[in-house]
Backbone as a ProteinNet text record, in pm:
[ID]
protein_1_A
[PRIMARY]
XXXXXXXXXXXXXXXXXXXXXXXXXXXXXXXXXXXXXXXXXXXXXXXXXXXXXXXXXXXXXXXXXXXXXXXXXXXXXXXXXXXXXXXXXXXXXXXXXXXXXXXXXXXXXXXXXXXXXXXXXXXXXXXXXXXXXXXXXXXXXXXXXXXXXXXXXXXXXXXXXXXXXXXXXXXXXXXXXXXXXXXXXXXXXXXXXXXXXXXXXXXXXXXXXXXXXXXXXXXXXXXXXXXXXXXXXXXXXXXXXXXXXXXXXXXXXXXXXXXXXXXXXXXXXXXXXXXXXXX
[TERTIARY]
10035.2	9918	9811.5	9670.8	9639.2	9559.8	9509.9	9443.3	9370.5	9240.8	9189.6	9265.4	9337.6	9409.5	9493.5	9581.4	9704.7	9618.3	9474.9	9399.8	9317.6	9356.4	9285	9410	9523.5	9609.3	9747.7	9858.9	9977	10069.2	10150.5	10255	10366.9	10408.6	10535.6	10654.7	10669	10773.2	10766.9	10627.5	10577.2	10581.4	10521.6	10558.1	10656.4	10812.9	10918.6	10949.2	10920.7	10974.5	10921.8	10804.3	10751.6	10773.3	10800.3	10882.3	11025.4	11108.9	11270.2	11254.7	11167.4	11152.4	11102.9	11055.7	11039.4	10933.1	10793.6	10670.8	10601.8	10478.7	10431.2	10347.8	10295.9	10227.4	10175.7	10081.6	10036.7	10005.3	10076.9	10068.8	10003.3	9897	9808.2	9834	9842.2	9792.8	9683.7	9625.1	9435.4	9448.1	9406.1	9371.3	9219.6	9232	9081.4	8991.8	9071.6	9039	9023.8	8961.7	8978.2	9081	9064.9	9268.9	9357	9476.3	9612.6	9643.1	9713.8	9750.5	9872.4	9901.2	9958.5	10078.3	10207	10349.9	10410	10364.4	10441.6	10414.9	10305	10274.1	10333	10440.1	10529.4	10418.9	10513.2	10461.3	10531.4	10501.4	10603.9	10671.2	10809.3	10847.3	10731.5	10711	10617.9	10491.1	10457.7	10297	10216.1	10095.2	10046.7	9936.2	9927.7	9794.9	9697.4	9569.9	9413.4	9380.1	9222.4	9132.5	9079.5	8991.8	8867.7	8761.6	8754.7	8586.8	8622	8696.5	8712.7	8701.7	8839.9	8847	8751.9	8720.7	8674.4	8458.4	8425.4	8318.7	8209.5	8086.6	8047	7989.9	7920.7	7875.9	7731.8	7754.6	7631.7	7519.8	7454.1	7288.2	7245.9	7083.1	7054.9	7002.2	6973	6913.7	7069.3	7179.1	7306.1	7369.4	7354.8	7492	7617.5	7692.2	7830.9	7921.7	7912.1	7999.2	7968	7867	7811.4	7904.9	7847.5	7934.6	7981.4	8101.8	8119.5	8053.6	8032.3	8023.3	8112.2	8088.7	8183.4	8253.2	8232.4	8334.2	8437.9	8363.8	8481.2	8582.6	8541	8623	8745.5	8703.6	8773.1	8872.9	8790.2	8943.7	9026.7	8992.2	9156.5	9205.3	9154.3	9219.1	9306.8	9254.6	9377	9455.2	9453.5	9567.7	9629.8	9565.7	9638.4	9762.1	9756.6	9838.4	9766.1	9666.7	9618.6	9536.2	9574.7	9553.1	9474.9	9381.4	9328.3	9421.9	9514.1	9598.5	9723.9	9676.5	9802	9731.3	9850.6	9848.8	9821.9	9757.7	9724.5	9731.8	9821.5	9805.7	9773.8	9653.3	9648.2	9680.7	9724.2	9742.5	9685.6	9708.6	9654.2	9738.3	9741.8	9819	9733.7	9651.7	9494.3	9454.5	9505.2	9411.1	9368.5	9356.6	9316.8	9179.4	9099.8	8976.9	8908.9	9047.8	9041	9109.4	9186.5	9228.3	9145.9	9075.3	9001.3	8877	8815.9	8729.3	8777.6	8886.4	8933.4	8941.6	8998.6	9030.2	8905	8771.4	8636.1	8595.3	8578.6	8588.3	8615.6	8748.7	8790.4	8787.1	8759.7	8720.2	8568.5	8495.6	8332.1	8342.4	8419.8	8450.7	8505.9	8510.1	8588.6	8724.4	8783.9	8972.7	8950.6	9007.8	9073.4	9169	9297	9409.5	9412.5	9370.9	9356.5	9372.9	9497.3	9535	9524.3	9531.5	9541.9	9673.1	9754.8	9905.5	9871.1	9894.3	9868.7	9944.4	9869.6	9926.2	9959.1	9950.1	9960.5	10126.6	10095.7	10251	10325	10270.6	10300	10380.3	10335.7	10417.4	10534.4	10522.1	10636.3	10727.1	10696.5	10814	10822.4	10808.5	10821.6	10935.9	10936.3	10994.6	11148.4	11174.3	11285.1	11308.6	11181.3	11193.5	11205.9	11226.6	11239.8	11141.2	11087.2	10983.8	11013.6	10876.6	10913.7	10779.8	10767.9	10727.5	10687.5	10733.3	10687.8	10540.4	10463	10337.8	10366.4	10220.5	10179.6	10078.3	9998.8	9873.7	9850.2	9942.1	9918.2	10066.5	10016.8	10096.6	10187.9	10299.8	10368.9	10356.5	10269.1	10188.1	10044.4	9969	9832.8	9790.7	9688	9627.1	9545	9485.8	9372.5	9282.1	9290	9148.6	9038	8909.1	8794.1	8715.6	8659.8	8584.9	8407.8	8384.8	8213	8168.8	8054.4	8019.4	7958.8	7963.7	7857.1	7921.6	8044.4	8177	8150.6	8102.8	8129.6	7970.4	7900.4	7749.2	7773.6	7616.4	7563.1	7416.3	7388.7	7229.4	7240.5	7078.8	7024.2	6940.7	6855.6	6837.4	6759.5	6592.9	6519.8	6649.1	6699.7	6787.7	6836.1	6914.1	6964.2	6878	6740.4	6675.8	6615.1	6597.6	6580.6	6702.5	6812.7	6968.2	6946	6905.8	6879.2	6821.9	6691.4	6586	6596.5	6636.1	6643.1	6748.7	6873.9	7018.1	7114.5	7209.6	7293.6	7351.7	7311.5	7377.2	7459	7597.6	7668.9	7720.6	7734.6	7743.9	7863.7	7972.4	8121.1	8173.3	8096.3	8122.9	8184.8	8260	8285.6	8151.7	8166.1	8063	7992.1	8021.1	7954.7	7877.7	7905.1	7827.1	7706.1	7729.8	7597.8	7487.5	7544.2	7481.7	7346.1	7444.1	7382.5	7314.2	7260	7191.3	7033.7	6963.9	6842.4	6806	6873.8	6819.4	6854.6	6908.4	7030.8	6931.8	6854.4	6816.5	6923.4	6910.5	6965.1	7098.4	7112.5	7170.7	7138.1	7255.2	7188.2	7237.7	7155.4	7186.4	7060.6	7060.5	6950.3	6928.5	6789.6	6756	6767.1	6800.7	6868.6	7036.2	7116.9	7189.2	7265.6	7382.1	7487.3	7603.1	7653	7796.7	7912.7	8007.4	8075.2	8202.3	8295.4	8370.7	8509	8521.3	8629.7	8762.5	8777	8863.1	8921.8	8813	8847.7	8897.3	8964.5	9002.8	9140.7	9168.3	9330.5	9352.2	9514.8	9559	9737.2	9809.4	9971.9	9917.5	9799.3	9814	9785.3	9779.2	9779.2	9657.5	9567.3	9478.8	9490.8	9425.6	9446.3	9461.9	9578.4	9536.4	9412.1	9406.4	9254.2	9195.6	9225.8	9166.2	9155.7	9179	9126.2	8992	9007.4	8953.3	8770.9	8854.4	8682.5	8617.6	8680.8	8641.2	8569.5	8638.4	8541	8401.8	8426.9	8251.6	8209.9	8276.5	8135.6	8076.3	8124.2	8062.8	7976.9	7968	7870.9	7771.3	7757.2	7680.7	7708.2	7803.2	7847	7977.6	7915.1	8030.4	7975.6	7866.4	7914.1	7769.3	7753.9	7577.5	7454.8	7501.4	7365.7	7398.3	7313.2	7377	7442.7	7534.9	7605.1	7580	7528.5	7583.1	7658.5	7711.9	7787.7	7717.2	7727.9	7760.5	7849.2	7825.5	7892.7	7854.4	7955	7911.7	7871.6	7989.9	7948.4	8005.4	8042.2	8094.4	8258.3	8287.6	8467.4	8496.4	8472.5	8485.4	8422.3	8320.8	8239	8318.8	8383	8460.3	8557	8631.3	8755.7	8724.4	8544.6	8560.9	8488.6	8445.3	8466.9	8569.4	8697.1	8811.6	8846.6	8838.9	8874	8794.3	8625.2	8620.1	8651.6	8707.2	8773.4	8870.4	8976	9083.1	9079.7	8921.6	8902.3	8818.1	8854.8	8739.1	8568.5	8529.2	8410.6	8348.5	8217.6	8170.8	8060	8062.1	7970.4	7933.1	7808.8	7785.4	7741.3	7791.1	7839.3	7685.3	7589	7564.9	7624	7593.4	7704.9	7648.4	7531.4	7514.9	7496.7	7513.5	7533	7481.8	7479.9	7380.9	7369.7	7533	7486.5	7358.2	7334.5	7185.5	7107.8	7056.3	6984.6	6895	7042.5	6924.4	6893.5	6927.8	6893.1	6717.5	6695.9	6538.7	6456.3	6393.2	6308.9	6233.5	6173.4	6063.2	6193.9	6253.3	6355.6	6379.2	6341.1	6347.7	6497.3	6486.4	6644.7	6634.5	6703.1	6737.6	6871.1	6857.8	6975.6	6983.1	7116.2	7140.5	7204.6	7287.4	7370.2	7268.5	7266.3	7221.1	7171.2	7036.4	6922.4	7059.8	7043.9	7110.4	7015.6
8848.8	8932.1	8912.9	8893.3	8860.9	9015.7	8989.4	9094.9	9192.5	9145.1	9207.4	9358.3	9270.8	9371.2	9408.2	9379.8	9486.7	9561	9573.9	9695.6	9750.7	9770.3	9829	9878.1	9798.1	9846.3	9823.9	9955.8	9914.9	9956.6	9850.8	9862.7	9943.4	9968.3	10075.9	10017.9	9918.8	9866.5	9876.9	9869.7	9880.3	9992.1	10106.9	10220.7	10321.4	10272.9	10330.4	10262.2	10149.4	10134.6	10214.3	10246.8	10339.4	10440.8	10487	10627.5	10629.2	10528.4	10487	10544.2	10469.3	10384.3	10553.2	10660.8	10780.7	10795.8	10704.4	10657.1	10871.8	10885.2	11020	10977.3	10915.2	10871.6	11025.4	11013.2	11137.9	11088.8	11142	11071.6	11190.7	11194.2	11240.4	11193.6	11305.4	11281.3	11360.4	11204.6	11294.5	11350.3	11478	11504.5	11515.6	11518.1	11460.9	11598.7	11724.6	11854.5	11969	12085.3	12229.6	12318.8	12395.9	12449.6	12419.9	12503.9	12453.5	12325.9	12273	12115.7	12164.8	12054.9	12141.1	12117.7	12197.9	12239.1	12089	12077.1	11978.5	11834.6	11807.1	11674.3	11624.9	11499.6	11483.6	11404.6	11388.5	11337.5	11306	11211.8	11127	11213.9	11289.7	11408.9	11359.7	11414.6	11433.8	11461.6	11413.1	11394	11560.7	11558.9	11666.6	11680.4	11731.8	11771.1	11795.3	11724.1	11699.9	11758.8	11754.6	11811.7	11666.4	11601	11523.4	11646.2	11703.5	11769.2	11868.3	11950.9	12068.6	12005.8	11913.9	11856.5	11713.8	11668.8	11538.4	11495.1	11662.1	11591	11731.8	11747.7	11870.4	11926.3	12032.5	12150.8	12052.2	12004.4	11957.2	12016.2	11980	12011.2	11972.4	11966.1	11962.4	11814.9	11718.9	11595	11528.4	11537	11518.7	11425.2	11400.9	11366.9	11477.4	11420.6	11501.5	11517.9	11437.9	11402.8	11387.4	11481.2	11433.5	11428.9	11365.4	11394.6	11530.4	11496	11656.4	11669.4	11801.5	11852.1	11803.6	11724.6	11660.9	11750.8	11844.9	11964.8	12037.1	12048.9	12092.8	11943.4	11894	11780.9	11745.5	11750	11761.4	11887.6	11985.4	12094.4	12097.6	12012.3	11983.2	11874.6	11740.6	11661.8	11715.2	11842.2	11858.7	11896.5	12024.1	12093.3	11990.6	11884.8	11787	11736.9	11731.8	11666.1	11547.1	11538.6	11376.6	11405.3	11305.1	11291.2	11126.1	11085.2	10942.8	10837.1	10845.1	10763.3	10778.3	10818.1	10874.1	10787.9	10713.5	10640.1	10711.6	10697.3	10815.6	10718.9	10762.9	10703.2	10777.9	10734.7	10802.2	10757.2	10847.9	10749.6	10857.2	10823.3	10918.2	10894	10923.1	10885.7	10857.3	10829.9	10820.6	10667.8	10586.2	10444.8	10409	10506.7	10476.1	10487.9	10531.5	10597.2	10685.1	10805.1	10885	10897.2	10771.4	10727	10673.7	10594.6	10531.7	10594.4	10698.6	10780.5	10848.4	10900.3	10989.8	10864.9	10712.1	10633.7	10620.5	10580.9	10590.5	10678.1	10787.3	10919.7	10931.3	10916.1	10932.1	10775.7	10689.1	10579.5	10582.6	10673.7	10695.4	10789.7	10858.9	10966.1	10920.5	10777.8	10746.4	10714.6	10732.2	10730.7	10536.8	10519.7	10323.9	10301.7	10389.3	10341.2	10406.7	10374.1	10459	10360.5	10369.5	10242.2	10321.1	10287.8	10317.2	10286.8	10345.8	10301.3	10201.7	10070.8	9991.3	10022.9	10059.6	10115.1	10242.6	10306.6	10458.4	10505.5	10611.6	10702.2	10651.6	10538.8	10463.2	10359.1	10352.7	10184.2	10249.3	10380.7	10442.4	10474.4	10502.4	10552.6	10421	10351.2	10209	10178.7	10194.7	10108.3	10195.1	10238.7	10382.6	10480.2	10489.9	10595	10751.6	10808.4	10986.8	11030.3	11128.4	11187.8	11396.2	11433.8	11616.8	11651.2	11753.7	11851.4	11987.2	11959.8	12072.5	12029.1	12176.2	12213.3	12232.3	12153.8	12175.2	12094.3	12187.1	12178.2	12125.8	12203.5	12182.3	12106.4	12067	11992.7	12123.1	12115.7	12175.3	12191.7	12044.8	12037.1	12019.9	12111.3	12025.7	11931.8	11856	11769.2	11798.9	11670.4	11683.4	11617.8	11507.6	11424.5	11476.8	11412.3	11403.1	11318.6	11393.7	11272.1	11321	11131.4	11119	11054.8	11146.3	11066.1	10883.5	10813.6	10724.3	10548.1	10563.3	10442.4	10337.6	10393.2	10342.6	10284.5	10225.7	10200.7	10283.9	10325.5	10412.9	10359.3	10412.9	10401.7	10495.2	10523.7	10599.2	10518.2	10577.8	10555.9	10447.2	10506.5	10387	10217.9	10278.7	10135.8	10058.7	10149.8	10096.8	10037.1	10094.2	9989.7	9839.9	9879.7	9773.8	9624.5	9684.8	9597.5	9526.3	9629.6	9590.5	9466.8	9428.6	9343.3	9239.2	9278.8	9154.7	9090.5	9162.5	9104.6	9163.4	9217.5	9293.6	9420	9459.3	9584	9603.4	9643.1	9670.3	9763.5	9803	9874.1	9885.4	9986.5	9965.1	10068.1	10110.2	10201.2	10106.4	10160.4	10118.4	10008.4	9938.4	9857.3	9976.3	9989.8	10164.3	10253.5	10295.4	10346	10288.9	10124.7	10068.3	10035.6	10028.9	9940.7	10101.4	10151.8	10316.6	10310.4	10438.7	10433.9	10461.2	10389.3	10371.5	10540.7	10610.7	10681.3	10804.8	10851	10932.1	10933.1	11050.9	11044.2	11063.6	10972.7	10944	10892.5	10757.2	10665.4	10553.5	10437.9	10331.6	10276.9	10177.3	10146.6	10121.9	10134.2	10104.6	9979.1	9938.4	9794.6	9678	9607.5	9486.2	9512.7	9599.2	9623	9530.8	9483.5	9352	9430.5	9447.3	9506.4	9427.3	9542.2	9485.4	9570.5	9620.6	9732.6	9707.6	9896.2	9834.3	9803.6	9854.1	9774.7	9659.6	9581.1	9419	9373.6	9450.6	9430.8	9475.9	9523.5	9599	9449.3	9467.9	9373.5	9409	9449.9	9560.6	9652.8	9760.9	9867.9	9845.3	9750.7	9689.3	9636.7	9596.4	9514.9	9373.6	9287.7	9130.8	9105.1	8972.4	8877.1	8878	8897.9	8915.2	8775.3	8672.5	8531.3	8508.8	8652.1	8653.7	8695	8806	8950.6	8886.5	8777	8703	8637.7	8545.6	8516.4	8540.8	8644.9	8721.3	8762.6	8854	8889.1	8770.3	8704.7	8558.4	8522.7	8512.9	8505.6	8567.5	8652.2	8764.6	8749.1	8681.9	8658.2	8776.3	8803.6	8955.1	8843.2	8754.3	8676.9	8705.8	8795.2	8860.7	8784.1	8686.9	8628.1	8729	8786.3	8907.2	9015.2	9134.5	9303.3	9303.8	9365	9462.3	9586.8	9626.6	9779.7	9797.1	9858	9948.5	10108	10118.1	10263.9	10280.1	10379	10433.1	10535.6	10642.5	10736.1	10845.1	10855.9	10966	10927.8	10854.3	10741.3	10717.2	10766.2	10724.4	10525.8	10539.7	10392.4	10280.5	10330.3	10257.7	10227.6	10344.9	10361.3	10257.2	10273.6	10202.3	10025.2	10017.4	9860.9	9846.2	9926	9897	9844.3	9921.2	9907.1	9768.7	9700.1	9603.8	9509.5	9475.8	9386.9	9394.3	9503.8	9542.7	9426.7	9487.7	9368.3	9207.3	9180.2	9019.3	9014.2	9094.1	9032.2	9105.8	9112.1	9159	9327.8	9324.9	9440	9527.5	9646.6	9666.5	9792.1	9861	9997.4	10054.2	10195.1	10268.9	10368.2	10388.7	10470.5	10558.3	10680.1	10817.6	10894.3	10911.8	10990.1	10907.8	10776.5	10724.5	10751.4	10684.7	10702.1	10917	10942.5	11138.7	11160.6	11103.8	11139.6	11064.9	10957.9	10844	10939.6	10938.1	11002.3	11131.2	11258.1	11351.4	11335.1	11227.9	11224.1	11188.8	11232.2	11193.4	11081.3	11029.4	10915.6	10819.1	10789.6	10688	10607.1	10410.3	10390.3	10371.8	10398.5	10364.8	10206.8	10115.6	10030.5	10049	10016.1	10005.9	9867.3	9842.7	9714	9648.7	9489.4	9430.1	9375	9304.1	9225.2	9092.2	9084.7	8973.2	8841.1	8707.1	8624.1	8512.8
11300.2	11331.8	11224.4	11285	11160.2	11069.2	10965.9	10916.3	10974.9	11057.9	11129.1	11228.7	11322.8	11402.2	11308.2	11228.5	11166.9	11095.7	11113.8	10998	11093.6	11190.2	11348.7	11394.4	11467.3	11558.8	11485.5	11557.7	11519.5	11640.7	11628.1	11739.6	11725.6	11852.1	11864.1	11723.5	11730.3	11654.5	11455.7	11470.5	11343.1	11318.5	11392	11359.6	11361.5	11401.1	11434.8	11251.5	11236.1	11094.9	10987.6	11021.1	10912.6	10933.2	11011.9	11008	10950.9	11007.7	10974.4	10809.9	10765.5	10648.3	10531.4	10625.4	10525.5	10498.9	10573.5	10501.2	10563.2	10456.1	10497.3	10600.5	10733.1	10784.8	10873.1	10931.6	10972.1	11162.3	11242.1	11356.3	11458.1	11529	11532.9	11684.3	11835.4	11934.9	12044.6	12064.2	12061.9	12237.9	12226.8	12387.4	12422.1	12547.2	12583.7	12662.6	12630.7	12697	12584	12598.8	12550.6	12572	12473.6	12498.4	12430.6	12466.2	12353.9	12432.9	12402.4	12441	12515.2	12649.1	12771.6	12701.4	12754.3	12748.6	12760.2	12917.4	12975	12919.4	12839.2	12776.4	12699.5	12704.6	12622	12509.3	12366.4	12278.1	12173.1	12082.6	12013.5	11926.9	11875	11758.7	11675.2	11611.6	11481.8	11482.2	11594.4	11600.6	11647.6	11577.1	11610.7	11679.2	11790.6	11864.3	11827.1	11838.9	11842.5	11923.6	11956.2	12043.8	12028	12107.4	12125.5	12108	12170.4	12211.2	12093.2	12034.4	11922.5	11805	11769.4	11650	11596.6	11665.7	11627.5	11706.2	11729.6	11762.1	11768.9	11763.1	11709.4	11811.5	11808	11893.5	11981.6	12113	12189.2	12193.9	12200.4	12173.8	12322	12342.3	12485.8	12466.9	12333.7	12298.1	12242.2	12202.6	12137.9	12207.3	12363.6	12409.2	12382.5	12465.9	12497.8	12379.4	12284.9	12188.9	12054.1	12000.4	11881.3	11755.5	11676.5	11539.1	11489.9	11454.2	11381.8	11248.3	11199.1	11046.4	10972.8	10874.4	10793.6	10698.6	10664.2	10599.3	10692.9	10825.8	10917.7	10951.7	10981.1	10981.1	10891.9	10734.1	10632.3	10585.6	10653.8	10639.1	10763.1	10861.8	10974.4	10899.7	10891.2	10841.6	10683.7	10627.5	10519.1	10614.1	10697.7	10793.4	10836.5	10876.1	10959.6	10833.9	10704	10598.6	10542.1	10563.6	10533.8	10372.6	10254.9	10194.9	10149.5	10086.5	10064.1	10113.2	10038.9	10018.3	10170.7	10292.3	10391.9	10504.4	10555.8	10656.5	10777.8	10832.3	11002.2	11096.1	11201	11305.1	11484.7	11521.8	11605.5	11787.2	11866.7	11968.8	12091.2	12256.4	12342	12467.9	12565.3	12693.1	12809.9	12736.5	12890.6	12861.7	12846	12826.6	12677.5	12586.1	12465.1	12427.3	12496.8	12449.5	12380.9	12392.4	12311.5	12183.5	12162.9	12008.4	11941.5	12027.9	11963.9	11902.8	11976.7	11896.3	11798.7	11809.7	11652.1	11569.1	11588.8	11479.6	11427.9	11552.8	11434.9	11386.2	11418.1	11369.7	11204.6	11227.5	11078	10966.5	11055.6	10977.9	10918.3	11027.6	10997.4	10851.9	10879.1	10758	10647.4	10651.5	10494.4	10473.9	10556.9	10553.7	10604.2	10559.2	10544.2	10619	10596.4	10630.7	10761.6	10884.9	11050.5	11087.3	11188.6	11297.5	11422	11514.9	11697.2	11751.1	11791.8	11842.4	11985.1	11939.4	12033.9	12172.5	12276.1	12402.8	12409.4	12354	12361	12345.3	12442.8	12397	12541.8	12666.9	12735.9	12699.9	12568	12502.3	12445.1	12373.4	12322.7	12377.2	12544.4	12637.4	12652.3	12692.2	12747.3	12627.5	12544.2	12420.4	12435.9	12543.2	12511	12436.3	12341.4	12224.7	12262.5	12228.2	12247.2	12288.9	12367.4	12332.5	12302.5	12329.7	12263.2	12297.9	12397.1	12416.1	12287.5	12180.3	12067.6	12059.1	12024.9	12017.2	11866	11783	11632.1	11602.2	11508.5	11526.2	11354.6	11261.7	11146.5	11071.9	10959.3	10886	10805	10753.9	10661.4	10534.6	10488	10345	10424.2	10334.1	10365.5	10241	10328.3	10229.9	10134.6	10092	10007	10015.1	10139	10157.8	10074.6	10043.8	10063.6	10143.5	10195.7	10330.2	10304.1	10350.9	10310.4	10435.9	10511.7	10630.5	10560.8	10720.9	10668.7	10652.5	10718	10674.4	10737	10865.8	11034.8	11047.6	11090.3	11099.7	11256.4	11284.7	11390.4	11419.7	11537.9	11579.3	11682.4	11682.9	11767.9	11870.8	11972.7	12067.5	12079.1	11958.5	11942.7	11862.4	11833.5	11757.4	11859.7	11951.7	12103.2	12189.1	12199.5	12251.8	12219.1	12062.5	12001.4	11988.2	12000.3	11986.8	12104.8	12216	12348.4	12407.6	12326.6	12339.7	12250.6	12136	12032.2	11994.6	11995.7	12007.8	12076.5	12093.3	12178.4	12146.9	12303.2	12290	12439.8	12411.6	12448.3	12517.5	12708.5	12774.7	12847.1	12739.2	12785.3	12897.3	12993.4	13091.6	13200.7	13275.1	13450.2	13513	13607.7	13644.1	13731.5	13824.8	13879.3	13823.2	13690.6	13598.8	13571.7	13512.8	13481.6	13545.4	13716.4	13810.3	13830.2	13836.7	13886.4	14059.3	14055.2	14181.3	14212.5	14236.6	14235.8	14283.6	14394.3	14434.3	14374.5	14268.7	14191.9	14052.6	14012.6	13874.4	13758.6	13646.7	13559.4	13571.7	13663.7	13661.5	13636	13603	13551.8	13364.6	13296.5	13208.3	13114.4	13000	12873	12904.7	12969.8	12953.3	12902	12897.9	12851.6	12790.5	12827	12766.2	12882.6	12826	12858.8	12907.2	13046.2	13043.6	13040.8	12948.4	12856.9	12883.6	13009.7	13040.9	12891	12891.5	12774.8	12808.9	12999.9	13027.6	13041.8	13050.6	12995.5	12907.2	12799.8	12635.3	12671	12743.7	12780.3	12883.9	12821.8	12988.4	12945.2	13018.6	13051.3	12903.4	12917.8	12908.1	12732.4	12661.4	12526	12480	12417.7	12385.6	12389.4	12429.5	12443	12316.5	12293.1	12188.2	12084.2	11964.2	11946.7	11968.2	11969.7	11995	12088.3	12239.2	12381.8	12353.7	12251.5	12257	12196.7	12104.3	12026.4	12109.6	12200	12317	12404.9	12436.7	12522.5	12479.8	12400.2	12321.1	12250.2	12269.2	12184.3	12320.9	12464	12567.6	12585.4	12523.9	12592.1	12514.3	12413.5	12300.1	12149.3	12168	12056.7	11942.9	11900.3	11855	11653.5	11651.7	11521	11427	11526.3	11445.6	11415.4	11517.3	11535.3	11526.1	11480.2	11512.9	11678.5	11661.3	11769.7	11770.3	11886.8	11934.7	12062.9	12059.2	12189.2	12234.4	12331.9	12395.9	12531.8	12579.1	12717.9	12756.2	12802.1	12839.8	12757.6	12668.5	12563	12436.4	12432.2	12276	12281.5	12380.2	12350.1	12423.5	12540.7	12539.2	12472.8	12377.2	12309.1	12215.2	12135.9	12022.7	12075.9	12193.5	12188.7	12243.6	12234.2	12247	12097.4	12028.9	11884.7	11794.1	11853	11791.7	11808.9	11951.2	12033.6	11955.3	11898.4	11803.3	11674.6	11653.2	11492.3	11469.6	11564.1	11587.5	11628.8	11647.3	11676.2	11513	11470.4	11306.6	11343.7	11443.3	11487.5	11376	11441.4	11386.6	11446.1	11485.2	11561.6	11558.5	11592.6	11553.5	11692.6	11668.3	11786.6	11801	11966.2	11974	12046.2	11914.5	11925.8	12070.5	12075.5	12165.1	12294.2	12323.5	12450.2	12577.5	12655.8	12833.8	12812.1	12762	12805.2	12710.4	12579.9	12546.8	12576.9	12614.7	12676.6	12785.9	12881	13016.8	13028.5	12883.3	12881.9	12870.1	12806.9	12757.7	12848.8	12941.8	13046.1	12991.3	12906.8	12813	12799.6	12802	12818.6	12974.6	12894.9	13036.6	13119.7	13215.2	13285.4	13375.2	13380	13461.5	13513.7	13676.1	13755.4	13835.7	13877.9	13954.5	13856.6	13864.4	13825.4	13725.1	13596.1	13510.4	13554	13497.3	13574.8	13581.9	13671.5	13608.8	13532.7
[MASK]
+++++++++++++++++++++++++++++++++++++++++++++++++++++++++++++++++++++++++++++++++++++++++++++++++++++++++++++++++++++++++++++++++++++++++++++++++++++++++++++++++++++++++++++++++++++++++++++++++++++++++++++++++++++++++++++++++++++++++++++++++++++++++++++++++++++++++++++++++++++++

């Protein structure tokens, strides 16, 4: 494996050893709803229940998008609850496709933490692998930590940047093809002009991330092969995040807009294009 991905993703196997092995790793599973995290949702022993929308993203605004950044002090006192200290391996995973790992992994990679991997394939690969699973609900660690976290890790842009990525080098539109195409007759559908679609389902293939020497491939096609700025978005930054992750693991680099098409087409002065990409 080379560097890249083993400092992005880790596999079921890798991480049954680091557990075997006694390591303090902090295993973290992200849900994608409000609320206590359901009964019936199995999940790997150890790991402790997230929020997407509570823990990892801040109070929406009517200009924000769906998903804005959190307050970086609130952030930093879950991640102590959570147990995470500088030096603590976190691993986060989800049972929905990986979108929502992938935003907590940038999340807390935006925040300064280094050592954040994504459980390659989710808690799908973990049952798959015959491992146990557990139904226990926990929210906090037994020790807390001591992180310090500094926004600012992760590169970002905003809207004018997105349009600009748009026109002068690439920017990246990791929604459903449906999403991008939009509907002419449907206000605020559609995609940021010149933006290239780029689904982040194409980076998955049995439920895993491709090869990363598929994965470079691919986005060097697209022209995202790392010569020029990258951006991504989507809908509200989670599939963006998780085709971030996806050039993490090909060596790639790319900066995420946070507030995505949900703040885009909040702004009436923003242009919208719909239909498939000129050829």
């Amino acid at each position: 494996m080379n560097d890249a991905r083993a400092g992005t993703l880790i596999t079921v196997d890798e991480l049954i050893r680091l557990m075997d092995a006694g390591a303090a790793v902090v295993l973290l599973d992200v849900i994608d709803e409000q609320g206590a995290a359901p009964e019936d949702r199995p999940k790997i022993p150890g790991a402790l229940s997230v929020h997407l929308a509570t823990d990892f993203s801040g109070t929406p605004t009517a200009t924000s998008g769906r998903r804005p950044l959190p307050d970086i002090s609130d952030l930093q006192a879950k991640a102590r609850a959570w147990g995470i200290s500088n030096a603590t391996p976190v691993v986060v995973y989800d049972n929905a496709g990986g979108a929502q790992a992938s935003r907590a992994w940038w999340t807390l990679r935006w925040a300064g933490l280094t050592d954040v991997r994504v459980l390659d394939g989710g808690f799908g690969a973990w049952a798959a692998a015959g491992r146990p699973s557990s139904t226990h609900i926990a929210t906090r660690a037994s020790r807390a930590g001591d992180v310090v976290l500094t926004a600012g890790s992760m590169p970002t842009i905003d809207a004018d940047e997105a349009a600009r990525l748009a026109q002068q080098s690439r920017l990246l539109d990791a929604r459903p093809r449906a999403s991008y195409v939009g509907d002419p007759a449907k206000a605020g559908t559609g995609h940021i002009p010149g933006a290239i679609h780029a689904p982040s389902g194409g980076n998955i293939t049995d439920g895993k991330f491709k090869p990363s020497d598929d994965l470079f491939a691919g986005f060097s096609k697209l022209g995202a092969d790392g010569s020029a700025p990258i951006g991504v978005y989507c809908g509200s930054g989670n599939s963006a995040a998780h085709a971030i992750a996806a050039m993490a693991a090909a060596g790639l680099d790319a900066a995420l807009y946070v507030g995505s098409w949900s703040a885009w087409s909040a702004d009436p002065a923003r242009p919208v294009a719909t239909g498939p990409e000129p050829k």
